[in-house]
N, C-alpha and C positions, 0 to 999 in steps of 0.2 A: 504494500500500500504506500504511496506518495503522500507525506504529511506535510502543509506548508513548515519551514521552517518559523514560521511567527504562532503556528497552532501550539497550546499551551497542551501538558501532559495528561489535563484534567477540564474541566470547565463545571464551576458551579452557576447553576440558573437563578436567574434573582427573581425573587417570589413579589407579587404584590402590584405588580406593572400592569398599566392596559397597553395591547398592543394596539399600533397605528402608525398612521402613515401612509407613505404612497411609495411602490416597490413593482421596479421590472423584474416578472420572473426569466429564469435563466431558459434558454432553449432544450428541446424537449431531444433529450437522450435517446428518445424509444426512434425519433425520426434519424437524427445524426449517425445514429449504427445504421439505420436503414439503409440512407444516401450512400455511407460509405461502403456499404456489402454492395448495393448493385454500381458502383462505380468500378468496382475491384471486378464484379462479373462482367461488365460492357466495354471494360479497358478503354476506357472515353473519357476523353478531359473531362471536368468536372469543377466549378467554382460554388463553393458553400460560404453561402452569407449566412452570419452570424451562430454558426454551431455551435454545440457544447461544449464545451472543452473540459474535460474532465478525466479522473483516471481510467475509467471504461474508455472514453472515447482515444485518448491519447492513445492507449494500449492497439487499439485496432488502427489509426494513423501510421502507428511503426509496423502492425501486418501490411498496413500497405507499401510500403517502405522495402519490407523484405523479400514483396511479390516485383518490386522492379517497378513499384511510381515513384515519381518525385515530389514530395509535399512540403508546399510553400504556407508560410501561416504569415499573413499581412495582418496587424490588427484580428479584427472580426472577419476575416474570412481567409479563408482557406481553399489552396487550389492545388488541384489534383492532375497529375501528367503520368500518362502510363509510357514507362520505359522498357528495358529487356527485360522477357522472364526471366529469373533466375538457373543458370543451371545447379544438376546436384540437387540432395535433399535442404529442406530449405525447413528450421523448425519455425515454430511462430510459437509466445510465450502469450496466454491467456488472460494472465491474473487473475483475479476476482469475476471477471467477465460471464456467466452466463449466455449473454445475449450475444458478446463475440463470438463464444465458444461454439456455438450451436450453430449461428449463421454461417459461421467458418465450414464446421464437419459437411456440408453439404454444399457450402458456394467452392471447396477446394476440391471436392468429387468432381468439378464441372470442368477447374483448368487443369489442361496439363503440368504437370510435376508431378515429385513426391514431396508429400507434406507431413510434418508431427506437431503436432497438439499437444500441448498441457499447457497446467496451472499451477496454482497453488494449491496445500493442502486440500481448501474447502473445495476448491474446484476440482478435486477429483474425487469427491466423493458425491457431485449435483450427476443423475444418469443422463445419459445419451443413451441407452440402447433401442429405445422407439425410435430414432431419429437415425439409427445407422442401420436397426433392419428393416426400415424402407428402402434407405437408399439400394441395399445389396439387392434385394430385390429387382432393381431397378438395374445390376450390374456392376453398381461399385465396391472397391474392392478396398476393405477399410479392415486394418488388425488391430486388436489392441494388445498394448503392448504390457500391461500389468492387469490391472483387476478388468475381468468380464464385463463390458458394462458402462466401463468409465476412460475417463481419460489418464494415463498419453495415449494416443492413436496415433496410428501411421494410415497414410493416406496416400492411392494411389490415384494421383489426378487424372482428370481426362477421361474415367471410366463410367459415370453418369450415363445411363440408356433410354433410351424411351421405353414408351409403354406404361403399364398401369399399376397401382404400388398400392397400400393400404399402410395407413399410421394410427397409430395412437400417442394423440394429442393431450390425452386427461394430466396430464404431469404438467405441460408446457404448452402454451400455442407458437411457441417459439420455434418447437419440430414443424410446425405446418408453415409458417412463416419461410424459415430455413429450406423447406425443400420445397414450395411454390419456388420461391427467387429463385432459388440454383437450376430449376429442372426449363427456365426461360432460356439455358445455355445446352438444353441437351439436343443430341441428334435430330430428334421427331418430339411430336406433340406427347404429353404426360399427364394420361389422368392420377389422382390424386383420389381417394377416399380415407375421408377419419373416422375410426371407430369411432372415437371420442375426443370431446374437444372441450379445454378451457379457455377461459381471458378471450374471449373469441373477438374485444373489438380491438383486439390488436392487429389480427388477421384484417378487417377492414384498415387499420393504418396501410399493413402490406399494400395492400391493395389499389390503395391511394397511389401510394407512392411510387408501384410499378407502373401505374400509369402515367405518371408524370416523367418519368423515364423513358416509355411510348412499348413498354411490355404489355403483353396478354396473355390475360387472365379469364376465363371464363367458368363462372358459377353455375354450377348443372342441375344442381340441387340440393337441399339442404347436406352440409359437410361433403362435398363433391364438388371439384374442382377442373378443367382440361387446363392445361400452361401449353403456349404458342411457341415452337422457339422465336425469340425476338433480337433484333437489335437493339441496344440500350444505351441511349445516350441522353441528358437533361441538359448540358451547359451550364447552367447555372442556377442554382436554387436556395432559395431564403428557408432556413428553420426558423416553424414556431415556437412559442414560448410552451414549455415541459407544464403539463397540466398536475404531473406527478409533485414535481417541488414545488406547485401552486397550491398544493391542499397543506402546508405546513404554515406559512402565512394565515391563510383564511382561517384554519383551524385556529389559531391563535386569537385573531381574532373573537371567532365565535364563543373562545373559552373563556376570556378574559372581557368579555365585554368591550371591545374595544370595536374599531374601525381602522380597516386597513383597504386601500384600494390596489389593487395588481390591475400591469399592463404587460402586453405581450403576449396576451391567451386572443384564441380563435371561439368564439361563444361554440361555432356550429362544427370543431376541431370532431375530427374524430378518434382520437385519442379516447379509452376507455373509462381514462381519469376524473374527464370533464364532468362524468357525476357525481363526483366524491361535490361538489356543488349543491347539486340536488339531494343531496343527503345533508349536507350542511342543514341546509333551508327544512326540511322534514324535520329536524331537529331543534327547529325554531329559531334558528340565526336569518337575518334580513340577507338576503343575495340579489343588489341589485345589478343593469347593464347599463352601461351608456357608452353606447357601438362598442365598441372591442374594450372597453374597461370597467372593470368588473369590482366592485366596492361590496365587503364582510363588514358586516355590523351584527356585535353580541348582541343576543338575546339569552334568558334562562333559557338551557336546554334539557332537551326529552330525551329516554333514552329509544333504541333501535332494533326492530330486526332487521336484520339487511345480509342477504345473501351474496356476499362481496366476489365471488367464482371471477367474477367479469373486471374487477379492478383489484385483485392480490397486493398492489402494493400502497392499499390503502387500510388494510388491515391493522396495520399497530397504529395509525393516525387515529382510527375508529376507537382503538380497542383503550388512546391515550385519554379521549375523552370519556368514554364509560362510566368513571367514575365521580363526573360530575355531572351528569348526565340525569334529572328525576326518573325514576322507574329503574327500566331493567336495558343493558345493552346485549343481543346474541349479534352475533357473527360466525355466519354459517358457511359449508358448503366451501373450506378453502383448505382440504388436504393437502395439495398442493404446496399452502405455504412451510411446508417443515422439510422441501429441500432446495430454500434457498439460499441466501448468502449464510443465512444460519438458519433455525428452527423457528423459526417468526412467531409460531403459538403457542412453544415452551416459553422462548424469550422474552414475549410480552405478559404473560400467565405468573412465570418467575419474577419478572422484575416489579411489578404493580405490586404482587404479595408482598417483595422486602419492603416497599413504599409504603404496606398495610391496607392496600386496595383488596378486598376479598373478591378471588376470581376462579370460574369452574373453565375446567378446560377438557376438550373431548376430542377426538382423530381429527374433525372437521373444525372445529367450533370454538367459540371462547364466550362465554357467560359472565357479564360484569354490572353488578347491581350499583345504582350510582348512590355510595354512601354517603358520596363528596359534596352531593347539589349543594349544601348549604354552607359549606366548605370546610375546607380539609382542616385537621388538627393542627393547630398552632403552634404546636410546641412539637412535632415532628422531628424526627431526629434526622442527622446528616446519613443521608443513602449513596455509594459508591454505585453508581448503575454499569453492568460489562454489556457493551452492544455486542457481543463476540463477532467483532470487523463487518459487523453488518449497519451500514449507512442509515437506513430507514429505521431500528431500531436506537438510534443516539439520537436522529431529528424527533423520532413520534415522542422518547421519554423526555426529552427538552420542553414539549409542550406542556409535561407533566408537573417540570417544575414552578412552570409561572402560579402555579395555583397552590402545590405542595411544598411549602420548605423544606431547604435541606437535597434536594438532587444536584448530585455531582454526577458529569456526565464523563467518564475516564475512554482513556483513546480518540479523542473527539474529530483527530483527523479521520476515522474514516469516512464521512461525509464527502469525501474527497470525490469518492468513486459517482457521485451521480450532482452532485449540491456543491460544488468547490469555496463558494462563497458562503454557503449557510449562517454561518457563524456570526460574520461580518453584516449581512443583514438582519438574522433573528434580534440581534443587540440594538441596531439601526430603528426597529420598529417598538422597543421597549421605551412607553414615556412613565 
């Protein structure tokens, strides 16, 4: 993980603050991986206005790098020049990535070479094996090279076949994501069926965005897909602002009674995040528009069932305000989250209980009675929170402490990987 060197070893939250203000959110990570996986498959210049810059994203800028482009970073944008493939095996280093990881196993079946995969510890225990016995099917020829299952892989490019494949999707929409794009570069056309399928409006981001690249994609029917091979070229494209680092503002708001306005979101974005909004608001926080600017005003809040399947990484946001929340917060339907950057529903389940939040946790689920609505204990004692290097878990307990004294938030660079700035703004909006 990349920690600024001004990031402190600890961060305690200061309690008692409304937040506000007015804050551009940072650009949306789920698109910036996109842009750059099908630039790497269309080997086409490519200039990105205003990306993310971040350690996900950085990490996959030096995949590109190793695949033979040249990347120039001007300010806020970043251009992209494909040069020689590499010869020889060519490894590429993960990190933390998920989203690289997975894009890769499938956009590197399509070029020639040989390619290896890995990560870090965590990353080699998140699975790919949905996502590699499609491809084989399909004819590529992928070994791994320690545990069944996981990463490091070796990968024999160029092997990518047409024809017809079946996935399951229920772990990741990011296997369906992953082999839509890549199967844009195979020989003949590629249907696609998924047994099962999560976060599904991610797959509509996909979707977006291959067409803005001038790929084809054609929906046949529910979880049924044909890919065209295409040519892939955009020129140049603007990222919008990350809907995902927009719910930890708003959320602040909404906790603390405060008013905060964000800009840089798309109202009618297809990002799956864009609800965590509309839960906001069902929750009794005011969510108003005025054209692309979007203004959070607290209200006392309710609590929620809400079947999160479709936005995963809103999960600990949710699960931060539960406990201030009158009635009862469930959050269902998101097995899923226990193989990501860390276990998301132990993690937040663990950490709220040292806080003294009482919380039931089930394979799916997290059950959080809001004991806090009328607020938290006062005399709380100092909490060491461990995000175990997971991002979303240090921003969601952050929220926790504007309300709860006493949260120290330890490793606090990992925010890095998706939020680089977090820190520098959460503080920003605290009056």
């Amino acid at each position: 993980m990349t920690v600024s060197p001004s990031t402190p070893p600890e961060i305690r939250i200061p309690t008692g603050h409304r937040a506000g203000g007015r804050l551009r959110v940072p650009s949306s990570k789920s698109l910036t991986n996109r842009y750059l996986n099908l630039a790497l498959l269309g080997r086409a210049p490519l200039v990105l206005e205003h990306p993310l810059l971040s350690e996900d994203t950085r990490l996959f800028l030096e995949a590109l790098r190793a695949c033979g482009f040249r990347v120039e970073e001007e300010g806020e944008r970043v251009r992209l020049e494909p040069g020689v493939p590499p010869a020889g095996e060519v490894e590429i280093f993960c990190g933390a990535s998920g989203t690289m990881l997975r894009f890769l196993v499938a956009t590197l079946a399509a070029l020639p070479g040989r390619w290896r995969l890995d990560g870090i510890p965590r990353l080699r225990e998140r699975p790919v094996r949905p996502l590699v016995d499609a491809l084989r099917r399909l004819g590529t020829r992928i070994d791994y090279l320690a545990a069944e299952g996981f990463v490091p892989l070796r990968i024999e490019g160029g092997t990518l076949g047409a024809g017809s494949t079946v996935l399951d999707a229920g772990e990741s929409s990011q296997y369906l994501s992953a082999l839509l794009m890549a199967a844009l570069r195979a020989p003949g056309e590629v249907i696609v069926e998924a047994e099962a399928l999560t976060s599904e409006p991610y797959v509509d981001v996909t979707l977006g965005v291959v067409e803005a690249f001038g790929g084809r994609i054609e929906t046949l029917g529910p979880r049924l897909w044909r890919v065209v091979p295409s040519p892939l070229a955009a020129g140049r494209v603007e990222v919008e602002g990350d809907w995902s680092a927009a719910a930890y503002p708003a959320a602040a708001a909404a906790l603390t009674g405060g008013e905060v306005t964000l800009t840089g979101l798309l109202p009618a974005s297809r990002q799956g995040d864009r609800g965590f909004a509309d839960l906001l608001a069902g929750m009794g926080a005011e969510v108003a528009w005025d054209g692309g600017v979007m203004t959070v005003r607290g209200r006392d809040l309710r609590g929620v069932e809400a079947d999160l399947s479709a936005m995963p990484d809103q999960v600990p946001t949710l699960a931060a305000l539960g406990p201030f929340a009158r009635g009862t917060t469930r959050i269902f339907n998101v097995a899923h989250l226990r193989i990501k950057e860390s276990d998301r529903l132990e993690a937040m389940a663990t950490e709220l209980r040292k806080l003294g939040a009482p919380v039931d946790e089930g394979p799916d689920w997290l059950r959080i009675p809001g004991d806090w609505a009328d607020g938290a204990p006062s005399e709380a004692g100092e909490v060491r929170i461990d995000p175990r290097g997971d991002h979303r878990i240090a921003m969601a307990c952050a929220l926790v402490g504007l309300r709860r004294p006493g949260v120290v938030i330890t490793t606090p660079g990992v925010v890095a990987k998706s939020y680089p700035e977090f820190w520098r703004d959460f503080a920003a909006l605290l009056r």
